[in-house]
C-alpha positions in Angstrom: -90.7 -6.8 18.0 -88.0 -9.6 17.7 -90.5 -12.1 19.4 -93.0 -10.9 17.4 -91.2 -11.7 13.9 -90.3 -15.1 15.4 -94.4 -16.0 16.4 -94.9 -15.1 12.3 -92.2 -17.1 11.3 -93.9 -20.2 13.2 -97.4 -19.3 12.1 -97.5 -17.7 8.7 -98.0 -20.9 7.1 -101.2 -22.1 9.8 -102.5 -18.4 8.4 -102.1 -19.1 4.9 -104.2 -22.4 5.4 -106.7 -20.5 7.5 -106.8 -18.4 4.5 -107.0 -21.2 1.8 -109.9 -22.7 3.7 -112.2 -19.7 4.3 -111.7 -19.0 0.6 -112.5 -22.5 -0.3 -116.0 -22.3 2.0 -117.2 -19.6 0.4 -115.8 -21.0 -3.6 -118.2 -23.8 -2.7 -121.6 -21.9 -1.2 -120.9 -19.0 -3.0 -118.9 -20.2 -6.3 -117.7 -17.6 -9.0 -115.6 -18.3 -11.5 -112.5 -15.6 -10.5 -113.1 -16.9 -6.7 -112.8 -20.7 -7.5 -109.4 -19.6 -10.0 -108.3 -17.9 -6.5 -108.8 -20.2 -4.2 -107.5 -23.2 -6.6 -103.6 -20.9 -7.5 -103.8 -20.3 -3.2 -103.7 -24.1 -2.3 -101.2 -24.3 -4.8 -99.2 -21.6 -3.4 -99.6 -23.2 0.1 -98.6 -26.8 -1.1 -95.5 -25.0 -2.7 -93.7 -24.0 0.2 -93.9 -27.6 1.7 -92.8 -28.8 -1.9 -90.1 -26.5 -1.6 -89.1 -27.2 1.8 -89.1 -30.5 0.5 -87.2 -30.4 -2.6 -84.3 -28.1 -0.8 -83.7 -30.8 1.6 -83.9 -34.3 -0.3 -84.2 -33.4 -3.9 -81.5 -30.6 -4.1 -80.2 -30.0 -0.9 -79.7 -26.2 -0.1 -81.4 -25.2 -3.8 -85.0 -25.1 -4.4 -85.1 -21.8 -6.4 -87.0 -23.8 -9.1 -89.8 -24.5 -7.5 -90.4 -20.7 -6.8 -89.2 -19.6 -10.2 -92.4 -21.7 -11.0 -94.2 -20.6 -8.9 -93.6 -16.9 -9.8 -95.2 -17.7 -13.4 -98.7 -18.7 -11.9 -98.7 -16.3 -9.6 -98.3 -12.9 -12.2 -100.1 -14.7 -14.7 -103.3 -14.5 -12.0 -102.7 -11.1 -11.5 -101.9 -9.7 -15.0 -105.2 -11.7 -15.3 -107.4 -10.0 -12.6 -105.9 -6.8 -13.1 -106.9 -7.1 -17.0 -110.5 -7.5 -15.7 -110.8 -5.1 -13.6 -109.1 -2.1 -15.9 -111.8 0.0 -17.8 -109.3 1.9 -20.0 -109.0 -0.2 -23.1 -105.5 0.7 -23.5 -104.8 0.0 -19.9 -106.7 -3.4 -20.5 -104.4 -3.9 -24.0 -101.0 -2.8 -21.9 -101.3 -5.1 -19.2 -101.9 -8.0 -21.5 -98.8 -6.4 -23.4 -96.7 -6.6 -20.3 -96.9 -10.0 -19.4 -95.8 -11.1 -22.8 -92.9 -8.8 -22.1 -93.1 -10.6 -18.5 -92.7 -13.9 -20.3 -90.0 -12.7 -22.7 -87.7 -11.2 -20.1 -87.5 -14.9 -18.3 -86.4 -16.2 -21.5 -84.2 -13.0 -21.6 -82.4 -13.8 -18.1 -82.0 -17.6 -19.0 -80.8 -17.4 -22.2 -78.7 -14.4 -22.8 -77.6 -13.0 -19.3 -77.2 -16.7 -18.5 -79.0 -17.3 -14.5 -79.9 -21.0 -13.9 -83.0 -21.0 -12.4 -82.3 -24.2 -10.5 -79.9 -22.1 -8.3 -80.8 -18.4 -8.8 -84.0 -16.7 -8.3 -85.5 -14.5 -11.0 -84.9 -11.0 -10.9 -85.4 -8.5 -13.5 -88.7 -10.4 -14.5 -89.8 -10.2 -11.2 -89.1 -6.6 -11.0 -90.7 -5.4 -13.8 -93.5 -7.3 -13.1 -94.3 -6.4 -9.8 -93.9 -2.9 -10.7 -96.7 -3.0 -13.5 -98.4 -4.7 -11.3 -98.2 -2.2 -8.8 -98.7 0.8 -10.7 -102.0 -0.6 -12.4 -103.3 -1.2 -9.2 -102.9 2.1 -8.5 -104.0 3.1 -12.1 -107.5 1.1 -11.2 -107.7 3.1 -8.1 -107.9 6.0 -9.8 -110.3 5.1 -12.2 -112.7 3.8 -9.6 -112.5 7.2 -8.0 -112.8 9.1 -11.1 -116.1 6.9 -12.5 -119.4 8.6 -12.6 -120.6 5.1 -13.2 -121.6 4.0 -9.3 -120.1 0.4 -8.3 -119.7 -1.7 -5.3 -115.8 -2.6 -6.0 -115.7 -4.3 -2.7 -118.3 -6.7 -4.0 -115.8 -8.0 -6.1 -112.9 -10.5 -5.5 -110.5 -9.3 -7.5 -110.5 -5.8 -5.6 -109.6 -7.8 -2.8 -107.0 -9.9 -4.1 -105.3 -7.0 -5.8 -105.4 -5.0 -3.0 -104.0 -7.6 -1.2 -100.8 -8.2 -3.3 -100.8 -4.5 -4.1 -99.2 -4.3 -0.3 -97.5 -7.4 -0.6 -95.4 -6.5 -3.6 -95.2 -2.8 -2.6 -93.0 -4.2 0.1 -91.0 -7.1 -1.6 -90.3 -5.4 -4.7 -88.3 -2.6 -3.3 -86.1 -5.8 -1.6 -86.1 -7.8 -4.4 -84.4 -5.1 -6.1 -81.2 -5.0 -3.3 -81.8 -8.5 -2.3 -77.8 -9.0 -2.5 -76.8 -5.7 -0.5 -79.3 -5.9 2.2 -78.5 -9.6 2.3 -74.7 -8.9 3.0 -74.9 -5.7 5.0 -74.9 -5.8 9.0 -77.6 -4.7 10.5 -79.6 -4.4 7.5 -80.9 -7.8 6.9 -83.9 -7.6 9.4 -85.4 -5.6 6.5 -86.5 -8.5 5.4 -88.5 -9.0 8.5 -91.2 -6.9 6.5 -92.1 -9.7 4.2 -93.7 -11.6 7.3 -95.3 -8.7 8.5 -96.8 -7.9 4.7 -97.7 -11.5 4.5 -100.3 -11.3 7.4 -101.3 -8.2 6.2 -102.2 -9.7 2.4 -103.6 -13.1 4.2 -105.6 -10.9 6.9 -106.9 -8.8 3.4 -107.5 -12.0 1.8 -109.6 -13.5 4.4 -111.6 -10.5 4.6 -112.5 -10.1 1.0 -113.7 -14.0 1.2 -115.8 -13.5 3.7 -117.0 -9.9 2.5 -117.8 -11.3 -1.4 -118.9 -14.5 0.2 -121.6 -12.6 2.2 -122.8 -10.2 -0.8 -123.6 -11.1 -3.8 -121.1 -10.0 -6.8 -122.2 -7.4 -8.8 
């Protein structure tokens, strides 16, 4: 298992390409508007971690939290926005839209009153509270799919792959990002964190499926 983790560590970021340029193949022969969004945040999220390798080492050696702080905006702002579009429940719809306001509020919240520097620390209850909605309205859309009378082809659609995807994703990290500290400091615990590489192929290997699945069928 040990070599296993190691071979991810080497090659998550190869995967995440791979992933960025099968979704950019089928954002240019098959374009949609939610695919091209996708695909355009994905490079981004790619071309982060080298700007953040970057930026630890030359800019602010041995702090880069910034960059990821930043990056945390984009990346619940796309998916309070495809989960919004995908909810048929008005007030679901009106929540979620509700939520990241309060999203956006609680990182002027940590800044400002419980004082964390975001050049040095990462976010934390933001992130939290976030990826909890954002978990439980995936589940919540779940539902309602089951529960329709009306008959759709959800796995036409990008966004139930990309939610999917980070469903799993944050299902895992969340639960981490909450203890981050303890399991951090506590021997023998720290190769929890082993399950964000593992997750991470998961949500690139769901990913690269639902390009290739919406890029072969037509939305509907």
């Amino acid at each position: 298992m040990e070599t296993f983790i190691v071979f991810l560590k080497d090659w998550l970021t190869h995967l995440q390409i791979a992933t960025a340029l099968v979704g950019t193949y089928f954002a240019i022969v098959r374009p949609s508007k939610k695919l091209v969004l996708f695909v355009g945040f994905f490079w981004y999220a790619c071309l982060n971690e080298f700007f953040a390798a970057y930026y630890g080492t030359s800019i602010q050696p041995g702090h880069n939290s910034i960059v990821f702080n930043i990056y945390y905006l984009f990346f619940f702002g796309i998916l309070f926005y495809y989960l919004e579009s995908v909810l048929i429940n008005k007030l679901a719809k009106r929540l979620t839209r509700v939520m990241f306001a309060v999203y956006l509020f609680l990182l002027v919240f940590e800044t400002m009153v419980l004082g964390l520097d975001y050049f040095i620390d990462f976010q934390v209850i933001p992130y939290i509270v976030a990826g909890t909605y954002i978990i439980i309205g995936v589940l919540f859309y779940f539902v309602e799919q089951l529960k329709s009378r009306q008959v759709t082809r959800i796995e036409n659609k990008i966004q139930f792959w990309i939610l999917t995807a980070y469903f799993f994703y944050l299902l895992a990290l969340v639960p981490l990002k909450v203890g981050r500290n303890y399991y951090a400091n506590q021997d023998g615990l720290s190769h929890l964190f082993n399950v964000l590489y593992i997750m991470t192929l998961v949500m690139n290997i769901v990913l690269i499926t639902g390009f290739i699945w919406t890029g072969l069928k037509r939305e509907t």
